[in-house]
GUTI-327521 format. One record per residue (C-alpha): x, y, z. Coordinates in pm, 1 decimal. Last residue first. Example, Ala and Ser with C-alpha at 12.3 -4.5 7.8 and 13.67 -1.06 7.14 Angstrom:
<torfis>
+----------+----------+----------+
|       px |       py |       pz |
+----------+----------+----------+
|   1367.0 |   -106.0 |    714.0 |
|   1230.0 |   -450.0 |    780.0 |
+----------+----------+----------+
</torfis>
This chain:
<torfis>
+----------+----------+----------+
|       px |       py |       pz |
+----------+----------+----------+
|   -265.8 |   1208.8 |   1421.1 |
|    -95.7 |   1496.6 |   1213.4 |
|    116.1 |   1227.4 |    980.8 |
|   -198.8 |   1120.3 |    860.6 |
|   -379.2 |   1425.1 |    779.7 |
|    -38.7 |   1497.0 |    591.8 |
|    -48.0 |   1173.2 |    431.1 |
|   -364.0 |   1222.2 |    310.9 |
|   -319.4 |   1554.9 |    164.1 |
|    -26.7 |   1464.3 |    -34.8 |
|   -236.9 |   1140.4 |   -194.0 |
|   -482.8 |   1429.7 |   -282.3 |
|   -219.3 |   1631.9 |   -465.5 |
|    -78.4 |   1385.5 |   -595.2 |
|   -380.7 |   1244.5 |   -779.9 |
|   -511.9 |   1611.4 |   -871.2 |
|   -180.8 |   1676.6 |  -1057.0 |
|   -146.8 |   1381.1 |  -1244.7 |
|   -491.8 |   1354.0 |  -1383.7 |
|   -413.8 |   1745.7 |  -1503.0 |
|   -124.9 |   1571.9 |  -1633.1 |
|   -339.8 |   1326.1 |  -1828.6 |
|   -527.9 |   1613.6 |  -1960.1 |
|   -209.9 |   1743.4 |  -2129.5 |
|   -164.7 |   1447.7 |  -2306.7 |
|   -530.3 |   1441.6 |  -2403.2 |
|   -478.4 |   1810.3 |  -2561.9 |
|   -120.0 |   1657.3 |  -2776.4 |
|   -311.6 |   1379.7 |  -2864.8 |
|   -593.3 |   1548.9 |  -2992.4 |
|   -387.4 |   1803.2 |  -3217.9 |
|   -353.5 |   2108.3 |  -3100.0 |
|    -27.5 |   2220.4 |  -3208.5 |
|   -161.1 |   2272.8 |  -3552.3 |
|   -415.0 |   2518.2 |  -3485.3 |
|   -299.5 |   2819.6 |  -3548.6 |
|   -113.8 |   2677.7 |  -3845.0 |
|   -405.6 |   2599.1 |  -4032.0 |
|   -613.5 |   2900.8 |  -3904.5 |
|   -276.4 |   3123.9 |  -4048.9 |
|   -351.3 |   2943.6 |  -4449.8 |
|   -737.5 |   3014.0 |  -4446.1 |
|   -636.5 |   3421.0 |  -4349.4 |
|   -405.0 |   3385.8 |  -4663.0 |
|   -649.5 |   3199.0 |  -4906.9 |
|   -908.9 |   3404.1 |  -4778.3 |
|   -723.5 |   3741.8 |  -4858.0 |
|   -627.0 |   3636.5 |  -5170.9 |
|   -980.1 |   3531.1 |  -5294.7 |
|  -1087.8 |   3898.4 |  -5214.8 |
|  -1440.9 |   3970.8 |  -5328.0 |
|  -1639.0 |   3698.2 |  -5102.6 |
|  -1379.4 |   3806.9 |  -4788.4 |
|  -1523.2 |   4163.7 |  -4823.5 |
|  -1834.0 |   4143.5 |  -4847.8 |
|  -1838.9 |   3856.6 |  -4536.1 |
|  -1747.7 |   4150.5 |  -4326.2 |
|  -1958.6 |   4419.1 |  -4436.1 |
|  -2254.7 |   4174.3 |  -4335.3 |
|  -2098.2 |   4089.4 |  -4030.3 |
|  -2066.0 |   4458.0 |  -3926.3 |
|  -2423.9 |   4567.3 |  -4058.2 |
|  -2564.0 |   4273.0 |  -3872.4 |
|  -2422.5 |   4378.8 |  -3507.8 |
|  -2600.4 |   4146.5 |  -3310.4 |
|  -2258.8 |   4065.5 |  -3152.2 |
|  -2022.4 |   4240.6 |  -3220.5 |
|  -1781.1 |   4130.1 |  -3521.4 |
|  -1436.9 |   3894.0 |  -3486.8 |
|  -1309.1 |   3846.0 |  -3822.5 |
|  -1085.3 |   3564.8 |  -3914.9 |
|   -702.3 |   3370.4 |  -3956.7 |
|   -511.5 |   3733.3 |  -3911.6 |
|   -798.1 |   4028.8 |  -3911.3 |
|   -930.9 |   3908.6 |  -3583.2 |
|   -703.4 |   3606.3 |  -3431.6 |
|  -1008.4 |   3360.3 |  -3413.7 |
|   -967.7 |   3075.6 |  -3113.1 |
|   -966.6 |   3251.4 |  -2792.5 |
|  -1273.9 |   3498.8 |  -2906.8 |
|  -1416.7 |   3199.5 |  -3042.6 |
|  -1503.5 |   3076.6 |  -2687.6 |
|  -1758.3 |   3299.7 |  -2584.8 |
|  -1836.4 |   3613.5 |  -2775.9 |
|  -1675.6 |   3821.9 |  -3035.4 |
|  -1929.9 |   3726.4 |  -3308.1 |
|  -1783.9 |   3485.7 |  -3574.5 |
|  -1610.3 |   3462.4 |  -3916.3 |
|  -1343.9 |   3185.8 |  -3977.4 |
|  -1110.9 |   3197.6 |  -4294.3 |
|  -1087.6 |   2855.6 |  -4387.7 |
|   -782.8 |   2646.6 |  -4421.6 |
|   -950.1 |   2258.0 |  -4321.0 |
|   -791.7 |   2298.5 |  -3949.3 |
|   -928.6 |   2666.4 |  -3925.0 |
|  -1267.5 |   2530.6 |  -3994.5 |
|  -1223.8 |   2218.2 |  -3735.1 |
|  -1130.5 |   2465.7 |  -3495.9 |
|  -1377.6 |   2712.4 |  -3541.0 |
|  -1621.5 |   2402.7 |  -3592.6 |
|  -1505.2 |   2330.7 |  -3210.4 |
|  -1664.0 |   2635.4 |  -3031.3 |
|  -1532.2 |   2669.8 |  -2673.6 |
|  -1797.8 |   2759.1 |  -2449.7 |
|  -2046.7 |   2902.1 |  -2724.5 |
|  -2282.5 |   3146.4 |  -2663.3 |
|  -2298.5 |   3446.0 |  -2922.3 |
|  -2394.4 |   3186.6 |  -3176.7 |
|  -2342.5 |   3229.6 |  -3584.1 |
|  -2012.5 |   3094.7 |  -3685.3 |
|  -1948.2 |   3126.1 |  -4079.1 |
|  -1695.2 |   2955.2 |  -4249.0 |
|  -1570.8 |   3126.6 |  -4565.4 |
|  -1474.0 |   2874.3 |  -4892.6 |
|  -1697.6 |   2579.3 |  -4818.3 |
|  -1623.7 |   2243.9 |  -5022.3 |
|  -1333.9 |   2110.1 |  -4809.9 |
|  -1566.2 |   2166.2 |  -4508.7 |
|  -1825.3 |   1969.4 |  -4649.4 |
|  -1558.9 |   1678.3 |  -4752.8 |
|  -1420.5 |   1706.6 |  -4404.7 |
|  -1845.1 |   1644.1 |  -4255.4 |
|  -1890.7 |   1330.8 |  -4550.6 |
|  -1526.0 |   1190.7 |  -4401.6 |
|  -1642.9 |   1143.3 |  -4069.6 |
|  -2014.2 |   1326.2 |  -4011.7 |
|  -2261.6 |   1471.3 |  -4142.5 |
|  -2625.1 |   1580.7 |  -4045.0 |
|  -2824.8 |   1768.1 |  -4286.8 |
|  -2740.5 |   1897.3 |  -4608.8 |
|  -2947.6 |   2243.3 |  -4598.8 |
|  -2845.2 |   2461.9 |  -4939.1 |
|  -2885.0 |   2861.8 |  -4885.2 |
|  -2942.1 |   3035.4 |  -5213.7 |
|  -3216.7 |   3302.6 |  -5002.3 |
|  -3564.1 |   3304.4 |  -5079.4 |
|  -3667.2 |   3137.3 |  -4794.6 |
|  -3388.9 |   3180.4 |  -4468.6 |
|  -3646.0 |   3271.6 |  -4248.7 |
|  -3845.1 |   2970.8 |  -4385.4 |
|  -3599.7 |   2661.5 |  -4423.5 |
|  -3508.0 |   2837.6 |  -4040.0 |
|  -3806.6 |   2727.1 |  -3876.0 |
|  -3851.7 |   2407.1 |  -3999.5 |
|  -3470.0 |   2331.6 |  -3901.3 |
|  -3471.1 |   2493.0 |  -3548.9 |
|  -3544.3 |   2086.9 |  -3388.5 |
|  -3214.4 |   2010.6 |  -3461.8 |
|  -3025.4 |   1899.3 |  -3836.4 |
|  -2644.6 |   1989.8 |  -3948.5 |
|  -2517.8 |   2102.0 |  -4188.5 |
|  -2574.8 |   2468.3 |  -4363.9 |
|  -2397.8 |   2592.0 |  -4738.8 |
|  -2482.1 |   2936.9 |  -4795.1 |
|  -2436.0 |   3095.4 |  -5171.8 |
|  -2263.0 |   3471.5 |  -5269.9 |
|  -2217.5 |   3613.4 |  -5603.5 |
|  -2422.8 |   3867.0 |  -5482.3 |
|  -2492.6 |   3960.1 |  -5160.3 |
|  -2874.3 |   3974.3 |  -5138.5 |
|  -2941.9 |   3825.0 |  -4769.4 |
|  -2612.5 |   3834.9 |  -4585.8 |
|  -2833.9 |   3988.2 |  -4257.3 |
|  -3083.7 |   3684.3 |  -4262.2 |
|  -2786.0 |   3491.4 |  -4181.5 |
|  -2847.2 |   3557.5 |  -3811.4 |
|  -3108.2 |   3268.6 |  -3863.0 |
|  -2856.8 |   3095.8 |  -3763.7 |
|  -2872.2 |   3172.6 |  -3376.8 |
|  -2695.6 |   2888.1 |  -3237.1 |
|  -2849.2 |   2929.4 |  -2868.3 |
|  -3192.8 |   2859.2 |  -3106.8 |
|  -3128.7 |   2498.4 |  -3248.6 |
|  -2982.6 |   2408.5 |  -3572.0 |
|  -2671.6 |   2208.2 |  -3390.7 |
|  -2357.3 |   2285.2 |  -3605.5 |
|  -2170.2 |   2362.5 |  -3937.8 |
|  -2209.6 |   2694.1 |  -4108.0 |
|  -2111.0 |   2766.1 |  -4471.8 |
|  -2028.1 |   3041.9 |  -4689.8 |
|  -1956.7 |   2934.7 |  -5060.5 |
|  -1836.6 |   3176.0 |  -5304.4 |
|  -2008.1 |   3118.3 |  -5650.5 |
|  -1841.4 |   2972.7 |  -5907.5 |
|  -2172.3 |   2883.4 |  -6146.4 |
|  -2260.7 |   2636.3 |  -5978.7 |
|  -2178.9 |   2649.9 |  -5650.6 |
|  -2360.9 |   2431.5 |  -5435.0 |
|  -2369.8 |   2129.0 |  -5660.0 |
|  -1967.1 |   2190.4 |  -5798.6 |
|  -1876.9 |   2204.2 |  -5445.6 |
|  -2031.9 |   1892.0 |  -5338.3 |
|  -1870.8 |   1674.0 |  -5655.2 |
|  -1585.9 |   1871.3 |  -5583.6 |
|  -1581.0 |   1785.5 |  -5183.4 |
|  -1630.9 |   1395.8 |  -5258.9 |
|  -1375.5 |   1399.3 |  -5554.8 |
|  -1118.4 |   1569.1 |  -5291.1 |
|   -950.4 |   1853.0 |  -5383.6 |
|  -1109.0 |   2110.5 |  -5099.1 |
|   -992.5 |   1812.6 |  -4865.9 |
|   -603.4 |   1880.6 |  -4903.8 |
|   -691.9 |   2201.9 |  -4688.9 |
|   -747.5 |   1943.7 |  -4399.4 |
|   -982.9 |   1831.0 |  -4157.3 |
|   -908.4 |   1446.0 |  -4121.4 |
|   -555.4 |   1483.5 |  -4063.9 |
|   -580.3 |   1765.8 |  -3837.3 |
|   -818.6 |   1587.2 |  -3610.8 |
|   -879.7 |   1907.1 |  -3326.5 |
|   -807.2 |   1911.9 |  -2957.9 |
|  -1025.4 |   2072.4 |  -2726.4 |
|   -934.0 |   2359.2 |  -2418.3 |
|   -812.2 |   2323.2 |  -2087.2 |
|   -778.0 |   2653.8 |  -1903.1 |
|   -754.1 |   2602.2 |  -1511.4 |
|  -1004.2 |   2672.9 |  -1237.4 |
|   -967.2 |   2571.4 |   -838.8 |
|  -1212.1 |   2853.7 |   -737.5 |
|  -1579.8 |   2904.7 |   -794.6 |
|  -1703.3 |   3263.5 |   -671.2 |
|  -1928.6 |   3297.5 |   -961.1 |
|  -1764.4 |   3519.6 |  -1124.6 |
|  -1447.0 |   3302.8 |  -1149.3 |
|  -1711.4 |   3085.2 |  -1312.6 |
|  -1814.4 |   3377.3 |  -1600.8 |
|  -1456.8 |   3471.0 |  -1604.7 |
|  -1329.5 |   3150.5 |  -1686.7 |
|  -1579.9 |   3060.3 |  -1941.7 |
|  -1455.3 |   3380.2 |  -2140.5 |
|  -1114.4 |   3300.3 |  -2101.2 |
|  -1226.3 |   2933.8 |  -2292.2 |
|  -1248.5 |   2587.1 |  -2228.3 |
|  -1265.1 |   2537.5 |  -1831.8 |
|  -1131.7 |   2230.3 |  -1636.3 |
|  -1267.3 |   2220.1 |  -1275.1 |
|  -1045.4 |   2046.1 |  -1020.4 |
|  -1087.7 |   1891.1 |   -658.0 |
|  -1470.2 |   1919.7 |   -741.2 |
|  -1698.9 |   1998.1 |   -487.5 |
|  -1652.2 |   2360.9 |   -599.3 |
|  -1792.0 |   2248.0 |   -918.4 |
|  -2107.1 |   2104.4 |   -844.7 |
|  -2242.7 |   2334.5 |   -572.1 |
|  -2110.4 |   2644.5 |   -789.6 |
|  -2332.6 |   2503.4 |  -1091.7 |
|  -2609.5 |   2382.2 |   -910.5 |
|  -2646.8 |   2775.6 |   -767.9 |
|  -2566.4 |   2884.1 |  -1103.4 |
|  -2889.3 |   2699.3 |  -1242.6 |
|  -3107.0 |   2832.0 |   -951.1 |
|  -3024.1 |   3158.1 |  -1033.7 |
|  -3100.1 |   3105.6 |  -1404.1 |
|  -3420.6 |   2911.1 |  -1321.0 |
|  -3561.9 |   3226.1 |  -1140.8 |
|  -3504.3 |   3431.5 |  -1478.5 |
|  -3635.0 |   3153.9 |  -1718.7 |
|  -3601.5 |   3391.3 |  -2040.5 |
|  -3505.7 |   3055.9 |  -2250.3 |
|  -3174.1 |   3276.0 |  -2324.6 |
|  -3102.0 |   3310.9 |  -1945.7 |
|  -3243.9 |   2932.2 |  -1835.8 |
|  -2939.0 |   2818.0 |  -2144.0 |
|  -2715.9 |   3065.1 |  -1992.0 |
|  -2707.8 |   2881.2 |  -1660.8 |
|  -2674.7 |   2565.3 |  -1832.4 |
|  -2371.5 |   2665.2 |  -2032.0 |
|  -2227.9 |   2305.9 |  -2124.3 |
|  -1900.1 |   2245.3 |  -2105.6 |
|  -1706.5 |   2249.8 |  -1777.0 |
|  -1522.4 |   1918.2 |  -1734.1 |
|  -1482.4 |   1869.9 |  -1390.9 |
|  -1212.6 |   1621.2 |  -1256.2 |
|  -1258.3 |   1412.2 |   -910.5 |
|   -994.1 |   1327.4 |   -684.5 |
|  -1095.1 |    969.9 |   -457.7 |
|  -1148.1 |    980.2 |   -123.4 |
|  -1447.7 |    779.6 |   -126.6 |
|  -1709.8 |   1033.8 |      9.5 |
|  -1531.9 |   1246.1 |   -198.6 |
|  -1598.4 |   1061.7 |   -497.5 |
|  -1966.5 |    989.2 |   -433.3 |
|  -1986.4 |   1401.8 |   -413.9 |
|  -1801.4 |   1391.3 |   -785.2 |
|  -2026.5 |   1086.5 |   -909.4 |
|  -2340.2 |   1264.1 |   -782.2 |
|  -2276.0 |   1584.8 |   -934.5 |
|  -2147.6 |   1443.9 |  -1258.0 |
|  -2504.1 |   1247.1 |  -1253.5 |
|  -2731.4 |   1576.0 |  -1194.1 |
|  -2508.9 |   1802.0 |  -1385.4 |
|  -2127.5 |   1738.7 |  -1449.0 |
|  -2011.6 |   1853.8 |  -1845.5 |
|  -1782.4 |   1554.4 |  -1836.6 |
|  -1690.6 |   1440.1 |  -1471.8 |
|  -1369.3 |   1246.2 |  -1473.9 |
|  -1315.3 |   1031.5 |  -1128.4 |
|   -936.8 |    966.6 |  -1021.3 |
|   -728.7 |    678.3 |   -911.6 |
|   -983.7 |    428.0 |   -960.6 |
|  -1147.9 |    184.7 |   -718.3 |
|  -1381.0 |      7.7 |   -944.6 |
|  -1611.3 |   -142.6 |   -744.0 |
|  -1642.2 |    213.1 |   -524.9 |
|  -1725.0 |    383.1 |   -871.9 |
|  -1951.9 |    116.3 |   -916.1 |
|  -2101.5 |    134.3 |   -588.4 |
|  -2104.0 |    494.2 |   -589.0 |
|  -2308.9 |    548.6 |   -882.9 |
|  -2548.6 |    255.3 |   -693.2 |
|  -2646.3 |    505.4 |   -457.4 |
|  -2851.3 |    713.3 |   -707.1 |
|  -2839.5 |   1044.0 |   -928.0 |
|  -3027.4 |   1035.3 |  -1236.0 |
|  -2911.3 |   1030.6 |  -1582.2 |
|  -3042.9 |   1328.2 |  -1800.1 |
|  -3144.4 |   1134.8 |  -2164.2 |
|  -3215.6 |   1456.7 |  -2398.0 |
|  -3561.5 |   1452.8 |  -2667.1 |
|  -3669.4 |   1798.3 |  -2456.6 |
|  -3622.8 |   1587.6 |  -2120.6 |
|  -3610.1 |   1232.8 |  -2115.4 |
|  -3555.8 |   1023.1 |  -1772.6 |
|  -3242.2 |    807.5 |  -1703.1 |
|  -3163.5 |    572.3 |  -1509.4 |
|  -2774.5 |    415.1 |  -1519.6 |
|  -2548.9 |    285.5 |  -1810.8 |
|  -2247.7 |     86.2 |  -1744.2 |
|  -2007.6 |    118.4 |  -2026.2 |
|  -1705.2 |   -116.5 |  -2015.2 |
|  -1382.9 |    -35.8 |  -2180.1 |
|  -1230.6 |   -171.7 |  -2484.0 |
|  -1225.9 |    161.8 |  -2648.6 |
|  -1584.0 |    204.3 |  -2600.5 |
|  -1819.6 |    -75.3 |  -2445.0 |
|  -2175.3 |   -201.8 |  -2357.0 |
|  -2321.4 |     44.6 |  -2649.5 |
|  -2511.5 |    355.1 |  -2533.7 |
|  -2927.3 |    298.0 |  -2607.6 |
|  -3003.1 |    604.9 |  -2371.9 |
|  -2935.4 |    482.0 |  -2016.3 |
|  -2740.5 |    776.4 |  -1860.9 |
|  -2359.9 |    765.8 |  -1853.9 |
|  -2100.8 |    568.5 |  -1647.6 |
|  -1778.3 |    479.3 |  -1869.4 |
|  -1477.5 |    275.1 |  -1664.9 |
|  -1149.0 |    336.0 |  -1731.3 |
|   -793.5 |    134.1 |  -1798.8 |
|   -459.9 |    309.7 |  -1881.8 |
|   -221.5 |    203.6 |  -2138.2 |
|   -172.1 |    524.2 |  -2316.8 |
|   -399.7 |    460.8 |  -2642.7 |
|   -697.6 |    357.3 |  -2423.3 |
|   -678.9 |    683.3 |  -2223.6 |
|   -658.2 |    834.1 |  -2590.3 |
|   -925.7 |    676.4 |  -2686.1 |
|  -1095.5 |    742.0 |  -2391.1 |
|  -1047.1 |   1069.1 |  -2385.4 |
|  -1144.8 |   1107.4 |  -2791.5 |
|  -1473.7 |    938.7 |  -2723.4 |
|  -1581.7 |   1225.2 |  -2452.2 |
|  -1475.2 |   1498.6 |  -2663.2 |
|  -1703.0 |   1363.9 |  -2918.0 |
|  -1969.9 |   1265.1 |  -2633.6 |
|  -1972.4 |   1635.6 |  -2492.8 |
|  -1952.7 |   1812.0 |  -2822.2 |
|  -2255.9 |   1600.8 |  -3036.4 |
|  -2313.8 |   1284.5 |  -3108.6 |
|  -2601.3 |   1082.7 |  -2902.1 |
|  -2544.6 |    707.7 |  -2983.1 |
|  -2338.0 |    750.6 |  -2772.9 |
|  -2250.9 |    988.9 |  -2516.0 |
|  -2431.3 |   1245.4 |  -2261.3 |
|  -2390.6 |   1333.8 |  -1925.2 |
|  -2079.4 |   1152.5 |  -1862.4 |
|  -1841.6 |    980.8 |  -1592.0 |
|  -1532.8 |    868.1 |  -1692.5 |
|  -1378.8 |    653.4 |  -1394.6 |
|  -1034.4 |    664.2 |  -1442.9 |
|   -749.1 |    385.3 |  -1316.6 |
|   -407.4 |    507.0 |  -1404.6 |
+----------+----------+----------+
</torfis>
């Protein structure tokens, strides 16, 4: 097949949209098939997996390249003549690359991954929310076919009155998150700095920026024999070194590759704070290393924590519940070891490959049906 991968964001920005990104191409790479990369001009190298990246105008908003729509989106795509267009987290650029698309006759893919209308909610930008679904149902009912992480996605598009939906969610490295980490020199040497005197670890990986809501770990304040482990950097940092004051709470910054496994080898409870996550890959990546994952039941972790199995699910906002809940897990080793030892297996079957795999049927399916369209429009002249 012949993709064009069209993304809001990607490197040398990390984060969920340009991981997941990489991996697709990798694995398009991997399979034999050839892609172009469009994204907005942010510094991105000239290639990835062998394939060219063609970066387009961009303008900064809140430190975040958004690439800007244009005719020359459908020039390249038009240049390239691929079998099927793959819009990552569509918004401005996705939008333009799925209408170009159509224009084109090509079968476009949505990746649905960013919450933009819930980012105007939380940001108390009331009109902007109702503007934001209005983009969203103009973007993705365009598309021939919108893949969506998590139940709770689902029903928030299906909502919406967008059609043409089906469950696709993220593959996890199970090699390079694994329990075999926590006896790594890199994760004792870590381990040994943030607990001390054998403390129980709980630790929190991710963006520290307000959707996340870390400073819910105000409510674990004073639970002894108890320390907090946090990675990750964002503009909520400043803030949070001060709600959190007082508290044994260790901030390593960003990590990634074999630094980010060691950090998860080192934790013993993982701790996810936001109420609204699409999918919520550190659930995965916890569950992958054998952690017992503990979240609010909200957005995508309610798909990937089995309460009272591999986790605990709590209400959100409900700080006596999560506090009551990391209690117990910090005075029952057995318990975490057993819950740590189901997230391994609950995720081993979705491996990256496996996910990709299933993404290149979703290729598949979008293809024929659009080739079956056209020969029935022809047949009818």
């Amino acid at each position: 097949m012949r993709v064009v991968v069209v993304s809001e964001s990607f490197l040398p920005t990390v984060n969920g949209v340009t991981n997941s990104v990489c991996k697709v191409l990798d694995h398009l790479q991997l399979r034999g098939h050839d892609a172009l990369v469009i994204v907005p001009s942010a510094g991105a190298p000239r290639s990835y997996a062998g394939f060219p990246v063609v970066e387009v105008p961009a303008i900064a908003y809140r430190q975040f390249p958004v690439g800007l729509p244009g005719p020359r989106i459908q020039k390249l795509i038009d240049d390239f003549a691929p079998d099927v267009v793959h819009a990552a987290s569509p918004f401005l650029l996705g939008a333009e690359a799925i209408a170009a698309a159509s224009r084109l006759g090509i079968p476009s893919v949505a990746i649905f991954q960013t919450d933009v209308a819930g980012y105007a909610r939380r940001n108390h930008l009331t009109a902007a929310t109702g503007v934001a679904w209005r983009i969203i149902r103009w973007i993705h009912r365009s598309a021939d076919l919108t893949l969506v992480p998590s139940t709770s996605a689902m029903a928030d598009l299906e909502r919406a009155g967008i059609g043409n939906l089906v469950r696709w969610g993220r593959g996890v490295d199970l090699d390079r998150y694994h329990p075999r980490n926590r006896h790594s020199a890199a994760a004792i040497r870590l381990r040994d700095a943030l607990s001390p005197h054998g403390e129980v670890v709980v630790g929190y990986v991710g963006r520290l920026a307000p959707e996340k809501q870390v400073e819910r770990m105000t409510a674990l304040r004073g639970i002894p024999g108890v320390r907090f482990a946090i990675v990750g950097g964002g503009p909520s940092r400043s803030s949070l070194e001060r709600t959190l004051g007082g508290m044994p709470v260790a901030f390593l910054g960003e990590l990634h590759g074999e630094e980010l496994a060691a950090a998860y080898g080192s934790f013993d409870v993982f701790l996810h704070t936001g109420t609204e996550e699409t999918f919520g890959q550190t659930v995965q990546e916890a569950h992958a290393s054998g952690l017992p994952v503990v979240a609010p039941r909200a957005g995508g972790p309610i798909d990937l924590i089995d309460h009272g199995a591999d986790g605990f699910l709590h209400a959100p906002g409900d700080d006596r519940e999560l506090r009551a809940t990391i209690e117990l897990l910090a005075r029952d080793p057995a318990l975490r070891l057993r819950m740590g030892e189901t997230g391994r297996r609950a995720v081993l079957g979705r491996s990256w490959e496996t996910i990709c795999d299933q993404l290149l049927e979703h290729y598949g399916s979008v293809i024929a049906r659009n080739l079956a369209s056209r020969e029935s429009i022809l047949k009818s002249r």
